[in-house]
PDB file of N, CA, C and O in Angstrom:
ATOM      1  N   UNK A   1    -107.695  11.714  56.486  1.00  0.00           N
ATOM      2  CA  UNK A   1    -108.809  10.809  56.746  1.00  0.00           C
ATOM      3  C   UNK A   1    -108.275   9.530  57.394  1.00  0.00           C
ATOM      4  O   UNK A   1    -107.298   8.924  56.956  1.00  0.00           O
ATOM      5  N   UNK A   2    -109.019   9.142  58.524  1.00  0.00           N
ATOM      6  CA  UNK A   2    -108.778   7.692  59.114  1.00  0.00           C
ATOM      7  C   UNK A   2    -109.591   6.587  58.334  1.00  0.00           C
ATOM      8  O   UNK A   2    -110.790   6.635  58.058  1.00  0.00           O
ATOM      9  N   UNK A   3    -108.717   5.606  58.044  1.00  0.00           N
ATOM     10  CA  UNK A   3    -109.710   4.678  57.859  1.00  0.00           C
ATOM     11  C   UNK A   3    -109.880   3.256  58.741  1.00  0.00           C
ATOM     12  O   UNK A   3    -108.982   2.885  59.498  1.00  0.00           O
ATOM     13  N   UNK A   4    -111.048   2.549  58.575  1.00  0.00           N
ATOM     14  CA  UNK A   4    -110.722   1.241  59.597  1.00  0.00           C
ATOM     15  C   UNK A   4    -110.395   0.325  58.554  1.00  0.00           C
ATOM     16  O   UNK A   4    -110.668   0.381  57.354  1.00  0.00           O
ATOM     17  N   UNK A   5    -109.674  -0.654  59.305  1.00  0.00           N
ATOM     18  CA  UNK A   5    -109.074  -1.847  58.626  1.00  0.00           C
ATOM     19  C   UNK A   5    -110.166  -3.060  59.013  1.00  0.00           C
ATOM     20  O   UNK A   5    -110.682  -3.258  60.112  1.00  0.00           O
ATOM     21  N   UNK A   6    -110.356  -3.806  57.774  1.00  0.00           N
ATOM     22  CA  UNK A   6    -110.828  -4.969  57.812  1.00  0.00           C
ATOM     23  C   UNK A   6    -110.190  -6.029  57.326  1.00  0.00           C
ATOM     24  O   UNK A   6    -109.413  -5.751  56.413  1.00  0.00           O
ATOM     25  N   UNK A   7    -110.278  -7.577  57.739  1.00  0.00           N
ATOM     26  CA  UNK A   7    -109.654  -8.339  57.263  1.00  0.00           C
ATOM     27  C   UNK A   7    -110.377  -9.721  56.384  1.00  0.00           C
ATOM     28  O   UNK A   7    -110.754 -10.619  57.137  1.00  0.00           O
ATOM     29  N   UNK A   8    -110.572  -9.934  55.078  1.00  0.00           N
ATOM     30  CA  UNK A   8    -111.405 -11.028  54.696  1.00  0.00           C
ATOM     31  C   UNK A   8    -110.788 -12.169  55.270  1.00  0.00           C
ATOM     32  O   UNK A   8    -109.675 -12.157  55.796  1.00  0.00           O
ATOM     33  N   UNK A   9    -111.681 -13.358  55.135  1.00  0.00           N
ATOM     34  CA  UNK A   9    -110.863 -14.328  55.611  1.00  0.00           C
ATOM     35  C   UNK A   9    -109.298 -15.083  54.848  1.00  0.00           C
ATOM     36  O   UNK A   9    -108.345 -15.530  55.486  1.00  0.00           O
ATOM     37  N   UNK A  10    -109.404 -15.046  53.775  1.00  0.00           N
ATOM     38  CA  UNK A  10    -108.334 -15.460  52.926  1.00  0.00           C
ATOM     39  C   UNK A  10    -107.066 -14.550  53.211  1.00  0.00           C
ATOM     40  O   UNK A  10    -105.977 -14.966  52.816  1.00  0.00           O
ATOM     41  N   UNK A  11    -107.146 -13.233  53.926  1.00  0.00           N
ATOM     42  CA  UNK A  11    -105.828 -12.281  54.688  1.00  0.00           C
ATOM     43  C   UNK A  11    -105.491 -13.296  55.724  1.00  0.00           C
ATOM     44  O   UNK A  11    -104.457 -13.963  55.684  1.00  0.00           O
ATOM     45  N   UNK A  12    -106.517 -13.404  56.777  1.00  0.00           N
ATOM     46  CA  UNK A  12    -106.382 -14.396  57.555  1.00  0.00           C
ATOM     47  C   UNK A  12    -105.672 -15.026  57.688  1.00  0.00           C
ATOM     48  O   UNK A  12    -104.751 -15.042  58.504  1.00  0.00           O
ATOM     49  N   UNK A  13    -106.051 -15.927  56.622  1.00  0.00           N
ATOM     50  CA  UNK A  13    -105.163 -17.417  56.702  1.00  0.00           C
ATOM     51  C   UNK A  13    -104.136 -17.044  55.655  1.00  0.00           C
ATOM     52  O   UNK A  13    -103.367 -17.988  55.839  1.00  0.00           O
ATOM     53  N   UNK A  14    -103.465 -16.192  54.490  1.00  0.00           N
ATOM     54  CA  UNK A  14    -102.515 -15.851  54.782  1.00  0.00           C
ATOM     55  C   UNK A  14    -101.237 -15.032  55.819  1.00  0.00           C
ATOM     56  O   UNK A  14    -100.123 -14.729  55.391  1.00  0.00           O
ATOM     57  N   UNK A  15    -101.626 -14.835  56.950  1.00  0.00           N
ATOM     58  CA  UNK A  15    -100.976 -13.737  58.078  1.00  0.00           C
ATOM     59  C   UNK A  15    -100.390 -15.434  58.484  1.00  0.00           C
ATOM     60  O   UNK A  15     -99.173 -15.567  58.360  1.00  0.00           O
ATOM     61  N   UNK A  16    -101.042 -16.480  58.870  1.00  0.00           N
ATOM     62  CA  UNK A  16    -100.936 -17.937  59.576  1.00  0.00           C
ATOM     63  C   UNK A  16     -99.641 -18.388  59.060  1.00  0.00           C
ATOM     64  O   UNK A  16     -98.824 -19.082  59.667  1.00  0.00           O
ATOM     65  N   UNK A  17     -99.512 -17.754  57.461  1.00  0.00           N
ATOM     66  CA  UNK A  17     -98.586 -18.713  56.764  1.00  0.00           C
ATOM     67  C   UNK A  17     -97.118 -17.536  57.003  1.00  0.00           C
ATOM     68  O   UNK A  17     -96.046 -18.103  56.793  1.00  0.00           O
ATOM     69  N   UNK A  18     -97.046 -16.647  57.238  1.00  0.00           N
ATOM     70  CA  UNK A  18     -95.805 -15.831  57.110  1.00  0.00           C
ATOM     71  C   UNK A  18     -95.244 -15.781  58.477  1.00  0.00           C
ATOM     72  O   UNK A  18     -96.045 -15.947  59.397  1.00  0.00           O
ATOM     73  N   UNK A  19     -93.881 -15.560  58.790  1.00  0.00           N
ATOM     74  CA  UNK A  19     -93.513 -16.104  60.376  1.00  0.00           C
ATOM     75  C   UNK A  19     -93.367 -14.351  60.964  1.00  0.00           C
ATOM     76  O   UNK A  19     -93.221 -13.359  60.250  1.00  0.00           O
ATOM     77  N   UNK A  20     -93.430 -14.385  61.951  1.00  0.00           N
ATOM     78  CA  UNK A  20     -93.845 -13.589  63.180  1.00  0.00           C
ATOM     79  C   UNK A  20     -93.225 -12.289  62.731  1.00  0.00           C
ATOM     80  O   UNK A  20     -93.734 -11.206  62.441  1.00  0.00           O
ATOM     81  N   UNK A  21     -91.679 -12.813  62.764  1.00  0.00           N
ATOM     82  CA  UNK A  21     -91.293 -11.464  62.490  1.00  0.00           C
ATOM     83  C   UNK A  21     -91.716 -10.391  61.285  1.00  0.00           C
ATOM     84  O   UNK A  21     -91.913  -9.177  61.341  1.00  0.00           O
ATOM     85  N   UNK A  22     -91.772 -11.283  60.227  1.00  0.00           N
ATOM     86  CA  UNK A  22     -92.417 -10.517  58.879  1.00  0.00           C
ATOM     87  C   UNK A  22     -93.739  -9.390  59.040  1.00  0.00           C
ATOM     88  O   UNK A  22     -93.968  -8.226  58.713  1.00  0.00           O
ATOM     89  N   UNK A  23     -94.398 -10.438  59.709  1.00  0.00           N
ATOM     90  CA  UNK A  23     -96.166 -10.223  59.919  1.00  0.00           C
ATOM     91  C   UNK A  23     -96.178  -9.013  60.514  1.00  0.00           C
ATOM     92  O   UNK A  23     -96.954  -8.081  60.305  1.00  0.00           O
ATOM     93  N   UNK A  24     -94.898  -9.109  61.580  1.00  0.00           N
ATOM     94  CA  UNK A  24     -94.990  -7.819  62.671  1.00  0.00           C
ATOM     95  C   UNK A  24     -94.854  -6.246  61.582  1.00  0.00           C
ATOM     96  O   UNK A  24     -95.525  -5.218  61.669  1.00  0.00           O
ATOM     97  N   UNK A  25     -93.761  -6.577  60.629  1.00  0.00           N
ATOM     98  CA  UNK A  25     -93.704  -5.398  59.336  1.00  0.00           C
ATOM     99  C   UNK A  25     -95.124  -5.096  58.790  1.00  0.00           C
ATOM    100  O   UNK A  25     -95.788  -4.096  58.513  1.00  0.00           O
ATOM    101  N   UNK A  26     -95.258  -6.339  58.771  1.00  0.00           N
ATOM    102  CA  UNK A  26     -96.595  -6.291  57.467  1.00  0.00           C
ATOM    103  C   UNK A  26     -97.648  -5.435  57.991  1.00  0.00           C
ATOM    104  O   UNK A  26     -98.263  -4.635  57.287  1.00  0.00           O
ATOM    105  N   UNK A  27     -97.883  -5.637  59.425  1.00  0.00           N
ATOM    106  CA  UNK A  27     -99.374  -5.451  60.140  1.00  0.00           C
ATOM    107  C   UNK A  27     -98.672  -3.658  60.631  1.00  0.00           C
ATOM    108  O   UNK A  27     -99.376  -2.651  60.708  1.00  0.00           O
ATOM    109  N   UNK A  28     -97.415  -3.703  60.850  1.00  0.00           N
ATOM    110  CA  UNK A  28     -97.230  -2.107  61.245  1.00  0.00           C
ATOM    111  C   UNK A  28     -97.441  -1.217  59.956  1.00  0.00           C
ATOM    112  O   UNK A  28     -98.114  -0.192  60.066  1.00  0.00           O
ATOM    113  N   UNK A  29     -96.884  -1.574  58.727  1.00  0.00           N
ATOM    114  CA  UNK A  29     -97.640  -1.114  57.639  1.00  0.00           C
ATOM    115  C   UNK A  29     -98.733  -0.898  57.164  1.00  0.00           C
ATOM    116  O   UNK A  29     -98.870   0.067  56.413  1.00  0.00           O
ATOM    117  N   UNK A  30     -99.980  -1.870  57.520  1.00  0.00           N
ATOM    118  CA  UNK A  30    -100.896  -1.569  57.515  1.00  0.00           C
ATOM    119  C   UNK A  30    -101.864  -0.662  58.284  1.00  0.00           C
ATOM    120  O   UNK A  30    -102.950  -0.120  58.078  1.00  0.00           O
ATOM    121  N   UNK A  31    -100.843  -0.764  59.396  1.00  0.00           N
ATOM    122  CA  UNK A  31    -101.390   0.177  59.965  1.00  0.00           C
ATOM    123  C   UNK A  31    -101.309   2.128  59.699  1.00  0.00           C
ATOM    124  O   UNK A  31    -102.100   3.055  59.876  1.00  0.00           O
ATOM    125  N   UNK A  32     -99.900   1.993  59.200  1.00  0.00           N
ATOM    126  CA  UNK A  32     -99.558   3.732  58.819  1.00  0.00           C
ATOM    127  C   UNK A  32    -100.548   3.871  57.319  1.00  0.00           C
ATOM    128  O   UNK A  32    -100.661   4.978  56.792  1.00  0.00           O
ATOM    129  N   UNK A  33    -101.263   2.582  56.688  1.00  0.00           N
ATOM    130  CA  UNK A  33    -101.955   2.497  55.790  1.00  0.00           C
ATOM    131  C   UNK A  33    -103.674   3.195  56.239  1.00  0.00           C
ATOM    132  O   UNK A  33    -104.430   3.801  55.478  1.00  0.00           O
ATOM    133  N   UNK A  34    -103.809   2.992  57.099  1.00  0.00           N
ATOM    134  CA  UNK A  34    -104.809   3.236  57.633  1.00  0.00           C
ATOM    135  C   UNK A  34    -104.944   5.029  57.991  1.00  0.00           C
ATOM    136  O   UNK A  34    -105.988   5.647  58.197  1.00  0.00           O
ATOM    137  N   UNK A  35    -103.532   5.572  57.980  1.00  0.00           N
ATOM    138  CA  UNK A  35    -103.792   7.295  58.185  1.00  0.00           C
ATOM    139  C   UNK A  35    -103.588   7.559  56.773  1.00  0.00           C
ATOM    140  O   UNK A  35    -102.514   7.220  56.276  1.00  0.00           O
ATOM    141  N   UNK A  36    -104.814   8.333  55.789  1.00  0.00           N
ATOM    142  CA  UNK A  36    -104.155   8.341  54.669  1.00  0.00           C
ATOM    143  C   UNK A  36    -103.456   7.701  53.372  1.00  0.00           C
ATOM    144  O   UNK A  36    -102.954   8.220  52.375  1.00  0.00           O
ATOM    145  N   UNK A  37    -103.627   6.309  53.799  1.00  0.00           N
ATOM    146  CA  UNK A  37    -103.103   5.519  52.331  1.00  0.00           C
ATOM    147  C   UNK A  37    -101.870   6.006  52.495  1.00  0.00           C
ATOM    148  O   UNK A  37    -101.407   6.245  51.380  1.00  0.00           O
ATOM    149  N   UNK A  38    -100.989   6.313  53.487  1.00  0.00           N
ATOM    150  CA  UNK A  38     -99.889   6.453  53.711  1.00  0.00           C
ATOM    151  C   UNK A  38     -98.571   5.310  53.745  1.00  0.00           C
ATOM    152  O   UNK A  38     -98.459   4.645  54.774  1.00  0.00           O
ATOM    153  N   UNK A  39     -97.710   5.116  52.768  1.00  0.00           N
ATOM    154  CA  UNK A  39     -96.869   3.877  52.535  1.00  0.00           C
ATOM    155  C   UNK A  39     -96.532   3.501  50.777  1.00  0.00           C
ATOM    156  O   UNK A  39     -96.543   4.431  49.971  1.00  0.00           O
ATOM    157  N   UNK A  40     -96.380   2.746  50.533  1.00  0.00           N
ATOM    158  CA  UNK A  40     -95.763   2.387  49.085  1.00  0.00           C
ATOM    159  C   UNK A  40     -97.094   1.828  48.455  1.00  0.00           C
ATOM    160  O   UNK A  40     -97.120   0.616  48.240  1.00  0.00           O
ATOM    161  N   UNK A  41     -98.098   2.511  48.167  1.00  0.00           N
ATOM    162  CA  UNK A  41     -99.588   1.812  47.501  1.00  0.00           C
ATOM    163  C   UNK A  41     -99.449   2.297  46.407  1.00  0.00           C
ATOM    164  O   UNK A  41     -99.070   3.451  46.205  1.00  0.00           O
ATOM    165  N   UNK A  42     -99.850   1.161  45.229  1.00  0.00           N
ATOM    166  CA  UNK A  42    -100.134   1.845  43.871  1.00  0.00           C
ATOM    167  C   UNK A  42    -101.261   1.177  43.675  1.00  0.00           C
ATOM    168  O   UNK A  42    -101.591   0.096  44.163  1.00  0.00           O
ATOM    169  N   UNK A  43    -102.181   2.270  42.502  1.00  0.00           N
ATOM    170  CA  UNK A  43    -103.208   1.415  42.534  1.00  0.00           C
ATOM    171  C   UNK A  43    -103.155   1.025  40.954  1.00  0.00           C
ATOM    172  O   UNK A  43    -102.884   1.688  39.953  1.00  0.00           O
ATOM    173  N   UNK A  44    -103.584  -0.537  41.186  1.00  0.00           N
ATOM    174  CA  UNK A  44    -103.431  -1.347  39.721  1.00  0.00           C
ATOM    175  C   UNK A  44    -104.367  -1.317  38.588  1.00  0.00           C
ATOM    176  O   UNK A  44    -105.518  -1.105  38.970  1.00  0.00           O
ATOM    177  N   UNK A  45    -104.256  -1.448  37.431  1.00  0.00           N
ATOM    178  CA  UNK A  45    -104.748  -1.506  36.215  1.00  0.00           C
ATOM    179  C   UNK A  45    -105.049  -2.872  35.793  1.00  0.00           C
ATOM    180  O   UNK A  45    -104.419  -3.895  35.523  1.00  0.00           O
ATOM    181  N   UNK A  46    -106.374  -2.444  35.849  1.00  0.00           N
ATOM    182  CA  UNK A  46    -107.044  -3.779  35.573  1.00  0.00           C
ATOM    183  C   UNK A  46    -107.113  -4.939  36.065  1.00  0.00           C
ATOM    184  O   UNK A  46    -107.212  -5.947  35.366  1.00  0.00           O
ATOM    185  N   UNK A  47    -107.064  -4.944  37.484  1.00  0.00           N
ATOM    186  CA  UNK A  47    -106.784  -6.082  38.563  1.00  0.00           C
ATOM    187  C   UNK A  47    -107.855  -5.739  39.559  1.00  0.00           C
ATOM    188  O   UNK A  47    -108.129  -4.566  39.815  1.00  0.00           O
ATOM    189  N   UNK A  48    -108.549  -6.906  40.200  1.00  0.00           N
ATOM    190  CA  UNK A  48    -109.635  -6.864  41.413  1.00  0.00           C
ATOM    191  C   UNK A  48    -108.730  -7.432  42.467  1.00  0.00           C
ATOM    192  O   UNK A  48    -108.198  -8.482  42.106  1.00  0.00           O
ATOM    193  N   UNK A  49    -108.367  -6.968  43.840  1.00  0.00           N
ATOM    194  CA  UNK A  49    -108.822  -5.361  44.322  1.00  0.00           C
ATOM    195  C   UNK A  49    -107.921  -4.496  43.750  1.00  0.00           C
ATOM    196  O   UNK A  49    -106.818  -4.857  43.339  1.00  0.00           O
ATOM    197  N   UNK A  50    -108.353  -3.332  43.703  1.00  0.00           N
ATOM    198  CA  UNK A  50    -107.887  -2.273  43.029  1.00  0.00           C
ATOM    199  C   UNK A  50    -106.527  -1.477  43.507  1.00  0.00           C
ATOM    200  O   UNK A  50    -106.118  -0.466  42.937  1.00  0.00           O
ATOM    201  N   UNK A  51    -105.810  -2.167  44.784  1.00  0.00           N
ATOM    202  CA  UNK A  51    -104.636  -1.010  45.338  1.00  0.00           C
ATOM    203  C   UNK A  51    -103.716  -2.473  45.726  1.00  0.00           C
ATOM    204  O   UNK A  51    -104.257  -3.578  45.764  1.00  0.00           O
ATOM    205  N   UNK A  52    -102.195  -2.243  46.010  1.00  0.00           N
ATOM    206  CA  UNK A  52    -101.657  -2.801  46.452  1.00  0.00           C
ATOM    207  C   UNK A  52    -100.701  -1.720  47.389  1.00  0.00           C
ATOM    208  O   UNK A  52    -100.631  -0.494  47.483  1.00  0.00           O
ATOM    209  N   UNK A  53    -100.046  -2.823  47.990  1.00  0.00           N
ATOM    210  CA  UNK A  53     -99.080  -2.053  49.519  1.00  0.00           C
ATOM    211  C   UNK A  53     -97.764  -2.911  49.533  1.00  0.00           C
ATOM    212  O   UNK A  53     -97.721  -4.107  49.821  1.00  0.00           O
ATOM    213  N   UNK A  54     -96.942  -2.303  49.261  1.00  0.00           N
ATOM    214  CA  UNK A  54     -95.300  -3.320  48.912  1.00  0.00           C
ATOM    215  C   UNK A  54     -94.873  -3.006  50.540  1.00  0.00           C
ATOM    216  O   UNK A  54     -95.072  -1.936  51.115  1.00  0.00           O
ATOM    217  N   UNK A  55     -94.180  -4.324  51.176  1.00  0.00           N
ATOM    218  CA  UNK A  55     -93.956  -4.346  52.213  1.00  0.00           C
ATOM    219  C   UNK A  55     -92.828  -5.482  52.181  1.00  0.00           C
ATOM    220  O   UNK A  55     -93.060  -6.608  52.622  1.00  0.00           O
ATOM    221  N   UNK A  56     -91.419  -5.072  51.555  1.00  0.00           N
ATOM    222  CA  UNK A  56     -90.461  -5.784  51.732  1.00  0.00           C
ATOM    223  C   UNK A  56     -90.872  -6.427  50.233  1.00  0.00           C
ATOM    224  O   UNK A  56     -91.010  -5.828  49.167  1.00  0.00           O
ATOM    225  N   UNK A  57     -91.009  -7.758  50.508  1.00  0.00           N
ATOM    226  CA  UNK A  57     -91.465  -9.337  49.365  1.00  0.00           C
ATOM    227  C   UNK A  57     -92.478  -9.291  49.462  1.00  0.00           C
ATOM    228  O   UNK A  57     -93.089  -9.961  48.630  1.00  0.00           O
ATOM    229  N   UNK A  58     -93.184  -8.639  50.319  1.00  0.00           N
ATOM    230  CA  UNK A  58     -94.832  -9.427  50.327  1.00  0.00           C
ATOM    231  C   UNK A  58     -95.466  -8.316  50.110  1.00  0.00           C
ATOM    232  O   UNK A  58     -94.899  -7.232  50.252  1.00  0.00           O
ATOM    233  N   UNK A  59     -96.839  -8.431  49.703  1.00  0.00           N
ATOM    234  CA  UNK A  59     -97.608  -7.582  49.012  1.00  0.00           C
ATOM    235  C   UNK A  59     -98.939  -7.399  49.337  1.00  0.00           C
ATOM    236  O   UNK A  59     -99.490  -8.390  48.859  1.00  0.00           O
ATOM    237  N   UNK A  60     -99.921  -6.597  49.958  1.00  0.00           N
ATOM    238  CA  UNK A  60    -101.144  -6.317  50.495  1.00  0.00           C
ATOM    239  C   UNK A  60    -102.011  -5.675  49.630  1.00  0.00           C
ATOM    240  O   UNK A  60    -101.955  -4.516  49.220  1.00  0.00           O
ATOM    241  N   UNK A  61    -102.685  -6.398  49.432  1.00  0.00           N
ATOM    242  CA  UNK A  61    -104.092  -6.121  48.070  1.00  0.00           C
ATOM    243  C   UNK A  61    -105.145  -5.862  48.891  1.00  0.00           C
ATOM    244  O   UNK A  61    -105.514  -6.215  50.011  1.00  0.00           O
ATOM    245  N   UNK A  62    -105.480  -5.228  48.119  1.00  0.00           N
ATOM    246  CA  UNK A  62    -106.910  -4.230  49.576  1.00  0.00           C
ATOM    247  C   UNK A  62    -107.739  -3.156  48.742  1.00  0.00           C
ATOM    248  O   UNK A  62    -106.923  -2.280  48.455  1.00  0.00           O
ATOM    249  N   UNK A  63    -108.513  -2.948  48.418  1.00  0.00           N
ATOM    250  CA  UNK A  63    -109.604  -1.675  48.094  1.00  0.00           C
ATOM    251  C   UNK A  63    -110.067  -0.915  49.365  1.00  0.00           C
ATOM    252  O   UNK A  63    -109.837  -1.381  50.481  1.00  0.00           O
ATOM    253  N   UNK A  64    -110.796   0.391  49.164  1.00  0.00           N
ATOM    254  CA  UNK A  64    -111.599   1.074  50.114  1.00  0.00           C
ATOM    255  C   UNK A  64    -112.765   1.134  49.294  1.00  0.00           C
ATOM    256  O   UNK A  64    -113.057   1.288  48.108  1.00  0.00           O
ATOM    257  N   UNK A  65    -113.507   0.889  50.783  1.00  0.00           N
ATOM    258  CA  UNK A  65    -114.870   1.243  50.542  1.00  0.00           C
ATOM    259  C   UNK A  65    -115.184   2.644  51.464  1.00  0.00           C
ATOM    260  O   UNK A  65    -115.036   2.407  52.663  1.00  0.00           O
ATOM    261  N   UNK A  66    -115.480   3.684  51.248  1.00  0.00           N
ATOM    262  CA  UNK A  66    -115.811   4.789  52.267  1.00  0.00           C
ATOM    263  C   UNK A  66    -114.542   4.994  53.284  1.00  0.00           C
ATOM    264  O   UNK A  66    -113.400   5.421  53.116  1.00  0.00           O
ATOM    265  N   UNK A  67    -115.146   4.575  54.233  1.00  0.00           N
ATOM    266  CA  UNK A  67    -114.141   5.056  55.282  1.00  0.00           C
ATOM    267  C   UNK A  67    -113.421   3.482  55.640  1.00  0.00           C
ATOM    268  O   UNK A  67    -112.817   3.459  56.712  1.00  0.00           O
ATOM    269  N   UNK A  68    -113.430   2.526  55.056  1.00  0.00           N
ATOM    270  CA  UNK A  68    -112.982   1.126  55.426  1.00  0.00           C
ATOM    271  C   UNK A  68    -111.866   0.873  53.967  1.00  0.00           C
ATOM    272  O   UNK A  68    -111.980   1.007  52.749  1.00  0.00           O
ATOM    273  N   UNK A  69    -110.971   0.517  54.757  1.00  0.00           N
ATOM    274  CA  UNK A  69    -110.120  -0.625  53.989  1.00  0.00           C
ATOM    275  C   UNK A  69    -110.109  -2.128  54.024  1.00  0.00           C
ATOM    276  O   UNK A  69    -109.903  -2.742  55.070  1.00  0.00           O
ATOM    277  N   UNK A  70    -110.348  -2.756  52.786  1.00  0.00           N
ATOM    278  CA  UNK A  70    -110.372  -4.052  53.130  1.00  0.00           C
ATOM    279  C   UNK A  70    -109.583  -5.010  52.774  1.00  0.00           C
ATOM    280  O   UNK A  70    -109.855  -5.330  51.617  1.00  0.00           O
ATOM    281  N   UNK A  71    -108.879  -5.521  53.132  1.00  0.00           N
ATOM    282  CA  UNK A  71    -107.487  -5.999  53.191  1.00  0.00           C
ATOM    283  C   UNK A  71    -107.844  -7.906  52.574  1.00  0.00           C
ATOM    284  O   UNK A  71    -108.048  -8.786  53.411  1.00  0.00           O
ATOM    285  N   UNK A  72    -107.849  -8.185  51.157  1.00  0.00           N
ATOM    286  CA  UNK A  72    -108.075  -9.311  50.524  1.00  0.00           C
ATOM    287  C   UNK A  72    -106.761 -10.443  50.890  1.00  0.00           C
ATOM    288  O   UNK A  72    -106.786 -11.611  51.278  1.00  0.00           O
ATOM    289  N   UNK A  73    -105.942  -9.760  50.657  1.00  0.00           N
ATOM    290  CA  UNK A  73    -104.515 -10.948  50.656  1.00  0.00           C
ATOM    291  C   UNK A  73    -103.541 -10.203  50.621  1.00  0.00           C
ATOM    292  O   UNK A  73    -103.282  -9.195  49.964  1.00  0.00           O
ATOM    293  N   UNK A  74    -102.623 -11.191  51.939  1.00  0.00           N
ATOM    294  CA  UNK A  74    -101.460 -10.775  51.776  1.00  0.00           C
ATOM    295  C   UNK A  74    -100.181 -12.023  51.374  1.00  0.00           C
ATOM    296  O   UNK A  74     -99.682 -12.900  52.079  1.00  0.00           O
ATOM    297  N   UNK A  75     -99.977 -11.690  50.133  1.00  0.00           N
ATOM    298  CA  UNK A  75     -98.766 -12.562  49.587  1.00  0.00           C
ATOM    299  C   UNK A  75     -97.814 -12.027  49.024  1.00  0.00           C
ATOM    300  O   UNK A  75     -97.663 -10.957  48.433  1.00  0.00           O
ATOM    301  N   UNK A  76     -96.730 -13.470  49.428  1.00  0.00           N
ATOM    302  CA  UNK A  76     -95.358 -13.577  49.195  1.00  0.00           C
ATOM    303  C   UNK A  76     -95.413 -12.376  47.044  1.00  0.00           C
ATOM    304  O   UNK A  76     -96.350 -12.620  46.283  1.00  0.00           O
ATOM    305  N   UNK A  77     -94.609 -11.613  46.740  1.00  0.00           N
ATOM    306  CA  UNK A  77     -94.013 -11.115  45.699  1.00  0.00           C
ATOM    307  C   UNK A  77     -94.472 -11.719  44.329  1.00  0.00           C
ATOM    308  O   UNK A  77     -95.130 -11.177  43.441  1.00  0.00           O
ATOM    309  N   UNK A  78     -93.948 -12.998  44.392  1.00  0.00           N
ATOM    310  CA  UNK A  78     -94.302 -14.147  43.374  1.00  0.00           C
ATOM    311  C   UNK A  78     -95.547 -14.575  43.099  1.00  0.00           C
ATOM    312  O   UNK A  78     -95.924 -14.774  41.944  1.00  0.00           O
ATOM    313  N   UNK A  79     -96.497 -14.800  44.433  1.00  0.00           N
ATOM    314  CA  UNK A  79     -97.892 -15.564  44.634  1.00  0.00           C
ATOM    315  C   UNK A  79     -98.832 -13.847  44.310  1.00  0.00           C
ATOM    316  O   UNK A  79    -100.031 -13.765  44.041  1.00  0.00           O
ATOM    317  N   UNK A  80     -98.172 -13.045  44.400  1.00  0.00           N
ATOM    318  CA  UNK A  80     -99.488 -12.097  44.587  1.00  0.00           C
ATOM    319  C   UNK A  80    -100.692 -11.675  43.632  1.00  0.00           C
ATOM    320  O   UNK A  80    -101.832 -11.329  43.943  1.00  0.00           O
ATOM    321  N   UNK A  81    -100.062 -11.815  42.299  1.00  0.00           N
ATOM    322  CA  UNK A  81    -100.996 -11.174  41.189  1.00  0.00           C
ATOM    323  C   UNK A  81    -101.251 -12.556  39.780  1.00  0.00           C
ATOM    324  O   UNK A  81    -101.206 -12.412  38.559  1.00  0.00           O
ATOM    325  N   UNK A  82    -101.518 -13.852  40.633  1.00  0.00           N
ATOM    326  CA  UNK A  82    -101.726 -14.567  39.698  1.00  0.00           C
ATOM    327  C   UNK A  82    -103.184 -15.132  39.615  1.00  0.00           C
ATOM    328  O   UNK A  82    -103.505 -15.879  38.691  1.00  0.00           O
TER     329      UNK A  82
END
């Protein structure tokens, strides 16, 4: 299954804060995320949104809805689950 990627705004303006080269990992990951939930996703217990995506230090929190992924935040290891 394909899915489309969406971005809330708070992904947004975290992508602003991480430098180029990182982002470039982050966003190619999300993308092999997009065939299949394909990549390092677990999905969490008892946490809103419900999946994460390990990408080096930084960490991509995102649920699906249907055929959409929606991509809440992406943070640094430390900042992600507080």
């Amino acid at each position: 299954m394909r899915y489309r990627i969406e971005f809330k705004p708070h992904a947004i303006k975290d992508c602003k804060r991480i430098d180029k080269k990182a982002i470039r990992v982050v966003f190619s990951k999300i993308e092999s995320l997009s065939n299949n939930l394909q990549g390092d996703v677990k999905k969490l217990a008892n946490f809103v949104p419900e999946y994460r995506l390990r990408v080096g230090v930084y960490r991509v929190l995102f649920e699906t809805d249907g055929d959409k992924i929606i991509i809440y935040r992406i943070r640094h290891r430390k900042e992600a689950y507080i």
